[in-house]
N, C-alpha and C positions, 0 to 999 in steps of 0.2 A: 385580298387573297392573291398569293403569287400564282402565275401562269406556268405552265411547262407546255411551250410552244410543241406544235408539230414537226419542228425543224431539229430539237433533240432526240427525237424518236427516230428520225430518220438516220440522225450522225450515229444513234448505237444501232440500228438495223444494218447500216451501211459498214460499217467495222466488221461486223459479225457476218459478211457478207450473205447477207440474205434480202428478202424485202419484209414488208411491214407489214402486218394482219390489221387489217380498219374491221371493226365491228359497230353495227349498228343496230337500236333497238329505237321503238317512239318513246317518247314519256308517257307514265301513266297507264302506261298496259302491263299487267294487271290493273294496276291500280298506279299510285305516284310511289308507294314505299316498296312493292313489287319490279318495279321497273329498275328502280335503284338498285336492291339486294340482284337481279339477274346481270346487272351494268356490271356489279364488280365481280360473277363472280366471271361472268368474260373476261376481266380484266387478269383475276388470279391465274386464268386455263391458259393465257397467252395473248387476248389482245395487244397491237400495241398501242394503237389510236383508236378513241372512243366517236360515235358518231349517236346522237340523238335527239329524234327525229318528235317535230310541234307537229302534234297531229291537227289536219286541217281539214276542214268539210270537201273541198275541191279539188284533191289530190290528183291533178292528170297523169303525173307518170308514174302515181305508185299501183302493182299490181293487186291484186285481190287479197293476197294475201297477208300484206300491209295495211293496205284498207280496213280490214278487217280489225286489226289490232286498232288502227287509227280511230276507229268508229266507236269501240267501245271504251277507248279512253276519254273520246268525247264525250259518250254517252255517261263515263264517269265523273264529268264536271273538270275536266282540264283545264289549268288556266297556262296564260303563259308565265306568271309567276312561280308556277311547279315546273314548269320544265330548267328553269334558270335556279329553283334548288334541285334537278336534278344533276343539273351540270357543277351544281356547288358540290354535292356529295361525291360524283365522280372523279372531278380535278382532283378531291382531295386526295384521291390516293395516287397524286404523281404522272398520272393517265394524261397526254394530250386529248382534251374534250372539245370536239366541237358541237355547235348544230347544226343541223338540215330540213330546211326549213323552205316552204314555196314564199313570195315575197310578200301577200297581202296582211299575211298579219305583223310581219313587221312592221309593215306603212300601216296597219292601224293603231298599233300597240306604239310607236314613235322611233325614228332608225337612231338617234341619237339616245334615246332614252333604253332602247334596247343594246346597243355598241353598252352604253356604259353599266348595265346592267349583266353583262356577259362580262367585261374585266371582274365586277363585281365578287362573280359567281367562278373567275377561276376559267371562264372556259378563255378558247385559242380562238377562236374565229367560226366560220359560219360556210355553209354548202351551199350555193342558191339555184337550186336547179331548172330555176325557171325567170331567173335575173341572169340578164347577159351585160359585158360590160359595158356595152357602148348608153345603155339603159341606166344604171347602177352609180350616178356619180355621188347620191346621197350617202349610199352606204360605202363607197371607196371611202369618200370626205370623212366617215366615220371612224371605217376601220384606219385608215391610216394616222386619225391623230391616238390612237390608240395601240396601234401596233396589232391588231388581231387580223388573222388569216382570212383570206378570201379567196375561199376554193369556185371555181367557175367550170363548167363544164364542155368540154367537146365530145362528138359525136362523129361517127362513121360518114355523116353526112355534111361535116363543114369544111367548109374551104381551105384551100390553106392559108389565104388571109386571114380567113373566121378565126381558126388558130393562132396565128402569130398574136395576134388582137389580144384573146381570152390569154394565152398564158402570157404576155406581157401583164395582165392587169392581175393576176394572179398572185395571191404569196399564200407561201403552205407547201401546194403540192395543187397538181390540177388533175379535174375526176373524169378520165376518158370512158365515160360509156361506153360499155363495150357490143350491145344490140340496139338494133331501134328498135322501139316499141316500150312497153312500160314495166318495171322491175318483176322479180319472179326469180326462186330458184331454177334450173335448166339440167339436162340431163347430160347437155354436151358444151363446153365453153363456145363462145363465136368467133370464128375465123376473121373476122375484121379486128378483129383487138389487139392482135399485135400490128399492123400495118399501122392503126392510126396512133398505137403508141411511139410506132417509128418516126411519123410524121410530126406528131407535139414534141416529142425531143430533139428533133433540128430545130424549135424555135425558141428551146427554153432550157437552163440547165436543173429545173424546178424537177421536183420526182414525180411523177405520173403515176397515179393508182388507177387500176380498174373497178370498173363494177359494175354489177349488175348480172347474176347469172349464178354466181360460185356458190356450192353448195355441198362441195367434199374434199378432204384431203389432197386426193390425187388431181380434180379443177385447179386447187388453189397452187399445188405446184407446179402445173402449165402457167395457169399466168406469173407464177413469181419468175419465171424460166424469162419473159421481157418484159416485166412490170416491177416499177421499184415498191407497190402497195399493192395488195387486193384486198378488194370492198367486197365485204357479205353482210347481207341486211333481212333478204326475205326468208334464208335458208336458217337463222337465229329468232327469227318472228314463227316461224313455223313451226319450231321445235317447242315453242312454248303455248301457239296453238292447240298442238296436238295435244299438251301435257291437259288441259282443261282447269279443272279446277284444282286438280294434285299438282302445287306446286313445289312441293320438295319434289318430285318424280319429273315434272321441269326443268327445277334449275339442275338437277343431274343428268338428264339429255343436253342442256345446254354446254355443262362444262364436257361432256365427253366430244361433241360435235368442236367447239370451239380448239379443243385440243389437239384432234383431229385435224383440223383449218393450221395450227400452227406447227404443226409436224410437217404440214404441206408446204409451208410458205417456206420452212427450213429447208428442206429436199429440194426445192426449185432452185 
């Protein structure tokens, strides 16, 4: 299956001078074919990069509200076979697909066995938000004879060493967290997110997405105002939360929020 890297999304964001809406949902919440039908219609409402997340029993930096979805995907029998057809069903409509993913089930499930199972499936590369590079040389070795993206993370609290490090080792784009502490929509973006996006741009000419917080229109066109991506993940896990069981009355919250989210990222 052909790829459409994350680095073409950014070349028509970047035209259109605006930045790029990342959405993110886990696999398998509702279900694996629920997850799927909610992936695209984010995609239809304005996604431009897709983010979906292997739910894991150990999630340290996801919030409750995540968890929550993660929990009952597990409890749905998630393998990571589903998540790699859900990233087959999302590539397919053109969508830059990545995952996000903490690292132990990739080192259970096999990093080469998974790199190759991920061209397989179409997706672009992978989030490791708890794999830093100086740790990660199996899955560099991977991604690189593959070409697939390795999004790596900084934070409000790394150095500027720390920095130059991670987005050297980077390809895609690199995911500046934009609060400490563990994901969550937020009432008010954080004041540290643009400085440290100031900082990862002196050492890389890679585009910087934020995340971690955005959860309206008017958030997301603050960060697009110094962010070339913003990342929304718990404020799209929440809207289908709420939905319960009615999920056509879901995925139509879903598409008015995400729309919402991409009217924002245009305005910034």
């Amino acid at each position: 299956m052909s790829v459409t890297s994350t680095a073409t999304a950014f070349e028509r964001t970047r035209a259109e001078g605006r930045a790029a809406l990342v959405g993110y949902l886990p696999a398998g919440y509702p279900d694996v074919p629920g997850a799927i039908e909610a992936l695209k219609v984010m995609v239809e409402a304005g996604c431009d990069i897709i983010e979906i997340g292997l739910p894991y029993s150990d999630p340290v930096m996801d919030g409750p509200t995540i968890q929550a979805a993660a929990q009952q995907a597990l409890e749905g029998g998630i393998r990571t076979a589903d998540v790699l057809r859900t990233v087959e069903a999302v590539a397919a409509t053109g969508t830059p697909t990545l995952v996000m993913t903490y690292w132990n089930p990739i080192e259970r499930f096999g990093v080469e066995r998974f790199a190759q199972g991920l061209v397989d499936a179409g997706g672009a590369g992978l989030i490791t938000p708890d794999l830093t590079p100086d740790s990660a040389a199996p899955w560099i070795e991977a991604a690189d004879a593959r070409d697939l993206d390795k999004v790596f993370l900084v934070a409000p609290s790394s150095t500027d060493e720390r920095i130059a490090m991670t987005t050297a080792a980077s390809r895609g784009f690199v995911y500046a967290t934009a609060v400490m502490g563990v994901t969550g929509a937020r009432a008010s973006t954080s004041d540290l997110a643009g400085p440290l996006v100031a900082r990862a741009k002196a050492t890389t000419n890679l585009p910087i997405g934020v995340g971690l917080g955005v959860s309206n229109g008017t958030q997301a066109a603050e960060v697009a105002g110094y962010a070339d991506a913003v990342i929304v993940g718990s404020a799209f896990v929440r809207t289908l939360l709420d939905a319960g069981t009615d999920r056509q009355a879901g995925l139509a919250a879903l598409r008015k929020l995400t729309e919402d989210l991409a009217d924002g990222v245009r305005r910034g």
